[in-house]
N, C-alpha and C positions, 0 to 999 in steps of 0.2 A: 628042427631047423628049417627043413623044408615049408613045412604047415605059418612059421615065423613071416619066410620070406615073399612068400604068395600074401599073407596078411597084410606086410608092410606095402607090399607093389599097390595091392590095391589102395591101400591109405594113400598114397601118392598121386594114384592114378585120379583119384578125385579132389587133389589138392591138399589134401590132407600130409601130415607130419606125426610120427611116433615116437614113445618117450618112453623105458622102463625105470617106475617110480621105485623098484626093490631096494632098501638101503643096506642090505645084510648081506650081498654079494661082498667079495674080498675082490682087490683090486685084481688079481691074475684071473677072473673071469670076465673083466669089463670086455675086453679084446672079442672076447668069444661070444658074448649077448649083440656087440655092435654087428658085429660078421653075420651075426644071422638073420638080420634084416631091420634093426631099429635103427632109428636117426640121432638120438640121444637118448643116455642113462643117467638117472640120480646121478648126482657126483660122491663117491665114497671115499673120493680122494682128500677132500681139504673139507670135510665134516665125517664128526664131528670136533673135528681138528680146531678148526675158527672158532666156535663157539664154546669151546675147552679154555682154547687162549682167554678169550675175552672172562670167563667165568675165573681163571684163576690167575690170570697175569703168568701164564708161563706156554709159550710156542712150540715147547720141544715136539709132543705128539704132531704138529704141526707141520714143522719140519720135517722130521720121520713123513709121513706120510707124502709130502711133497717131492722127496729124495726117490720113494718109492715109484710114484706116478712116474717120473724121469725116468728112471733104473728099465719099470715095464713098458716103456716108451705109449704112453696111453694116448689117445687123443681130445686133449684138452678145448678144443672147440665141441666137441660133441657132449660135454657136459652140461649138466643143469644144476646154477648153482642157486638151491631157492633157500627163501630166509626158516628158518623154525616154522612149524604150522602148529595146527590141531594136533596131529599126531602124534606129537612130544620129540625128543630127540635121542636117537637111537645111538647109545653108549652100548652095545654089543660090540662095537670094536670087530667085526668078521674078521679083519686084513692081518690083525694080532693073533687072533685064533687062529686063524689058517697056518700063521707062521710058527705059533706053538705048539701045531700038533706034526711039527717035521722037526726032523733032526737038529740038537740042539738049540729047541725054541724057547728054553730055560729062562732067557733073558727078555723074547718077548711076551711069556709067561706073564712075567712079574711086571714088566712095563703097563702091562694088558692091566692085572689088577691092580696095578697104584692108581693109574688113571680112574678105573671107577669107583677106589674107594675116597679118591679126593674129590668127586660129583658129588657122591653118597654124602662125604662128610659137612660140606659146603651147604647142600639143598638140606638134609635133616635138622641145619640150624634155623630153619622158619618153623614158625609152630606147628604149619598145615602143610604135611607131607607132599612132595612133589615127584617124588619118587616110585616107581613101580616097577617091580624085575629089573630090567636094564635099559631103562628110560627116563629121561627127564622132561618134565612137560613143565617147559616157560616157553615163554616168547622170548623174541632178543630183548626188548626191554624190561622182562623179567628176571633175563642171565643178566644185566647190567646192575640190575637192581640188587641181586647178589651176591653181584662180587663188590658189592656196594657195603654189603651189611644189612640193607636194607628187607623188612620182610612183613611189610601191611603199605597199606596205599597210602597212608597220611606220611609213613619213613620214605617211600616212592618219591611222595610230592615232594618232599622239601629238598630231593635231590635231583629233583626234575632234570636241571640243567649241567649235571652229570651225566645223567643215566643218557640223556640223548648226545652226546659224544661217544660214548661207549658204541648206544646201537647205532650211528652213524659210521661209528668205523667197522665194524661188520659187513654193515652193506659196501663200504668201502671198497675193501678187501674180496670180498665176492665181484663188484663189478669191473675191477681193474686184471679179472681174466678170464681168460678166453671162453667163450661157452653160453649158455641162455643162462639170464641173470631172474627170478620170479623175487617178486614182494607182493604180501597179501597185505591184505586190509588191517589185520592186526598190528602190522609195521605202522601203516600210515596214519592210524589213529594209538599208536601209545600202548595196546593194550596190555595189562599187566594180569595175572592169575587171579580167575574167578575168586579163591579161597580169600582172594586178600581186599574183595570186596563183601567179608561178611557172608558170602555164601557156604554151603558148607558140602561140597562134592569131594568123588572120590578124585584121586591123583589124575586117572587116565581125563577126566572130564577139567582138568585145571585150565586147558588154551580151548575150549571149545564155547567161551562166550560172545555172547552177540558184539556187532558196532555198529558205530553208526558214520557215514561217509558223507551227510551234511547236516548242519550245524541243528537243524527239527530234531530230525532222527537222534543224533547222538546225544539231546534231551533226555531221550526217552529210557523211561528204566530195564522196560521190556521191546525186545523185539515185532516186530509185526505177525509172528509165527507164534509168541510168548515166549521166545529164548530168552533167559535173564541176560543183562551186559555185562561184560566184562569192564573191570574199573579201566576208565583210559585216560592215560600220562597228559596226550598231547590235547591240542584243539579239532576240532573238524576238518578234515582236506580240505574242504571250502574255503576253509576258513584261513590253515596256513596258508594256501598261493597268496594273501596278500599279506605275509609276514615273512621280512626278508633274512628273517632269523629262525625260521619254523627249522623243521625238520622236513618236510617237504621238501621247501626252498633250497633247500643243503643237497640233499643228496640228486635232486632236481639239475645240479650246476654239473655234479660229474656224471647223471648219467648222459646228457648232452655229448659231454667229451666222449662216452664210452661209446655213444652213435655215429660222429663224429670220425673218429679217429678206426672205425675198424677192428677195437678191442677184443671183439664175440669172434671174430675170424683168425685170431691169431692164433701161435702155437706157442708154447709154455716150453723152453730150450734152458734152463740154467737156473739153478738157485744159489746167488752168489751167498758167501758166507757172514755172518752176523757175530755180534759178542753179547749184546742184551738176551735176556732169558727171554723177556717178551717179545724177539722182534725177528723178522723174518722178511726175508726179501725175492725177489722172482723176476725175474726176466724173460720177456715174453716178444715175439717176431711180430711184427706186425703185416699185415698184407701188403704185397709187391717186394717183401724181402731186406727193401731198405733203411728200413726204421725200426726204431724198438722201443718197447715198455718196459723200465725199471719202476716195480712197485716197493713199495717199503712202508710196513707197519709194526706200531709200538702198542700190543698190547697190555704192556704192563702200565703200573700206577705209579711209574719214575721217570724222569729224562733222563733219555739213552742221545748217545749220541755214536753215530755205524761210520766206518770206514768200508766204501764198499769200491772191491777189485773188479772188474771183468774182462780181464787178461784174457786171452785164449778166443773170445766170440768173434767171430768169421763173422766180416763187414761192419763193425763195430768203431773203427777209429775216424772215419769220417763222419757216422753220426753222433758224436761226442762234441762237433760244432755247432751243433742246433740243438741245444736243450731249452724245453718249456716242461711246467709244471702243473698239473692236478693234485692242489693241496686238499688236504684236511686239518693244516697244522706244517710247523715245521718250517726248515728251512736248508738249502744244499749248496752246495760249493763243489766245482770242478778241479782237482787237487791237483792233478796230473794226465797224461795221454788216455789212460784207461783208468781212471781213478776219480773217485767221487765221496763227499764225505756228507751227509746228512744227521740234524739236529731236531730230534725229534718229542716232546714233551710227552705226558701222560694219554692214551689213549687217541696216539697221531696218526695220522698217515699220510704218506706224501708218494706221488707217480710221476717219474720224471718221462717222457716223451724226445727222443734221443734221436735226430734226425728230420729233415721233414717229411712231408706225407701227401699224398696227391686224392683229389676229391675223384680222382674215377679209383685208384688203393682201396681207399675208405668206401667206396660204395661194393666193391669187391661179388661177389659171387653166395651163395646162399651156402649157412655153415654146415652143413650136410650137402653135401651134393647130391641134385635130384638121380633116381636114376630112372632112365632110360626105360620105357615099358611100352607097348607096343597097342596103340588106341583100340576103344572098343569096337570088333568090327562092326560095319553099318548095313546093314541090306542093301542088295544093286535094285535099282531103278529098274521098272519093269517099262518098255514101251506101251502107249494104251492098245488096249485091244480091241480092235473095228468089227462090228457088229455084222452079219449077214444080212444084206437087204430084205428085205420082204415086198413080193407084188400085192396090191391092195388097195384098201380104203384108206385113207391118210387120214390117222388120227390128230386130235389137234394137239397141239405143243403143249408140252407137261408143265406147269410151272415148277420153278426152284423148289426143289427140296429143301424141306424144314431141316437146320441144320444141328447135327448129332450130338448129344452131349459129350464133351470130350471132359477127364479130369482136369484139375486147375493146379495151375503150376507153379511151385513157389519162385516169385522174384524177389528179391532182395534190392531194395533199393535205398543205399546213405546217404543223405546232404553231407556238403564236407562238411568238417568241425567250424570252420570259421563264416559258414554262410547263413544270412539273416533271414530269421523266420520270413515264411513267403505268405501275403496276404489273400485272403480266398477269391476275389476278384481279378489277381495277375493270373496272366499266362503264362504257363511254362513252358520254357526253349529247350526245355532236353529233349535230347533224343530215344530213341526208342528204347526201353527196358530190355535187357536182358536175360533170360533167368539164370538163376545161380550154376546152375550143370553143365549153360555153356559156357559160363568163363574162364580164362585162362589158369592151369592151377596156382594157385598161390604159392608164396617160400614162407619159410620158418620165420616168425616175428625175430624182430632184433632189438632183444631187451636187454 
């Protein structure tokens, strides 16, 4: 703990930020890894909860798990909620295990194993195994692809324009709470498992294929390194920003709001109740206290439509007259004083914003709070020190010393994003460089 915390001071003390990526901790240790000196841990809270929903059209684990996070009062800013990777996604379930080796865990036992023998049974319907021990290696748009049915790139393609609602409510649902939100490259370009481009690897190797991030590149069959690629759903990010219907463009509109409005700093207070198998709702504070996030998603492959209460929330009935909307779908009505009713279609989601919100709120404070540590000391300044005359011959004046090699120093220097290449004949008006170790430490991105 100790050896943790000296770790962490120093990450900070150069600007830096820490993160434990473990996904196998159970949630009654989250508390105890933050305390001892990191700024965020994997979230094991609502994965692989999300990505269960979406794979089967059914939120219960979901649920479960979210009741859990509350119950252990976790702190939901300090998560990191990132989409599937390389790494496949970890059905070990720790939080079930834990619960079933205490008293009476008979029931989360059996919870424990339906849940992975419905992954099991779902992934062993593709020809090319995706399964290994207690993992499943797809991407989100390879979990859309089969809860789709779909299981070769050519059944992918012609359901294209499903499969990217599915992965767009994922990401949805990820960024409407609190915490660092991560998406890789394989989100943004589609990628779907290596096996179902014809190649022929083992399960762990199925999300570890190449991409490509503009429209040359993702030409190309092999990577620059010779990674093979990974078959991919969408077009080039290049290429989406100027499609107002990409998958870029989509998830591009709410992650604005999730900047915006404060999202990553909020706290996660309430999970009002649902009636769809698929669907699931959350309620979330927003910074300065006065405003709140109701989110609501339909992972199933039916329209539901939620009556949702939130009776009881302290400060709650005066923002119930300012509601705005972050759709995915859907649509909501104000029923009553605390009462709201949402319609929501196959694989929707909708975040209603319940009150308003102030742009110094929203700019709020960093989601860890930095702490406190105490600068590196400097050496004191010595006065010079005056030489003893000598009587004598007066030598003549030494010239300047040839000057010492000193090591060189990394600067770091960005143009902004929006400034025009500078021609080699201008002058430039900046001011002096900096190097990177004297500047001020940086806070935690806010993704």
């Amino acid at each position: 703990r100790t050896a943790a915390q000296s770790m962490s001071r120093e990450i900070r003390r150069y600007g830096g930020w820490s993160w434990v990526r473990d996904h196998s901790l159970p949630l009654h240790s989250v508390n105890a890894f933050l305390s001892s000196g990191a700024d965020y841990i994997a979230d094991s809270a609502f994965s692989p909860g999300a990505e269960h929903a979406l794979l089967t059209g059914d939120a219960a684990l979901l649920r479960f798990m979210a009741d859990e996070s509350l119950r252990l009062k976790l702190p939901s800013h300090r998560l990191v909620h990132a989409m599937p990777d390389q790494d496949g996604i970890n059905y070990s379930l720790p939080h079930l295990h834990y619960l079933a080796a205490g008293s009476g865990g008979e029931k989360a036992a059996a919870f424990r194993r339906g849940i992975q023998g419905v992954m099991r049974s779902l992934a062993s319907a593709a020809p090319s195994p995706l399964t290994q021990d207690d993992y499943l290696y797809a991407s989100a748009p390879g979990l859309a692809a089969l809860a789709l049915g779909a299981h070769s790139f050519k059944q992918a393609e012609a359901k294209a324009r499903e499969i990217e609602r599915g992965h767009s409510l994922l990401v949805f649902f990820k960024a409407m709470q609190p915490g660092l939100l991560m998406i890789s490259g394989q989100d943004l370009c589609g990628a779907l498992p290596m096996q179902w481009g014809n190649d022929k690897v083992r399960p762990a190797f199925s999300n570890r294929g190449g991409y490509g991030l503009t429209a040359s590149s993702a030409a190309l069959p092999v990577t620059l390194q010779g990674m093979p690629k990974a078959p991919a759903l969408y077009p080039a990010p290049e290429t989406q920003i100027h499609m107002n219907a990409s998958f870029v463009h989509r998830i591009g509109v709410f992650l604005q709001a999730r900047t915006r409005f404060g999202i990553s700093r909020g706290e996660l207070i309430q999970r009002p109740a649902t009636r769809g198998k698929g669907s699931i709702a959350l309620l979330t504070r927003l910074p300065g206290g006065k405003s709140f996030l109701l989110s609501v998603c339909n992972f199933s492959r039916e329209k539901v439509t939620e009556s949702i209460s939130l009776a009881g929330v302290p400060g709650l009935g005066a923002a119930l007259s300012q509601v705005s909307a972050i759709t995915l779908g859907g649509s909501h009505q104000i029923t009553g004083p605390q009462n709201l009713s949402l319609s929501l279609g196959p694989w929707e989601g909708r975040a209603l914003l319940l009150g308003a919100i102030s742009d110094k709120a929203a700019a709020g404070t960093p989601i860890a709070e930095a702490e406190k540590v105490t600068p590196i000391p400097a050496a004191p300044e010595l006065p010079p020190r005056s030489l003893p005359k000598k009587e004598g011959k007066k030598l003549p004046a030494a010239s300047a010393p040839a000057p010492t090699s000193r090591p060189a120093e990394l600067v770091i220097s960005l143009p902004p994003l929006d400034a025009a290449p500078k021609r080699a004949d201008e002058k430039s008006t900046e001011g002096p460089k900096v190097p990177a170790r004297l500047r001020p430490s940086a806070v935690a991105p806010d993704w």
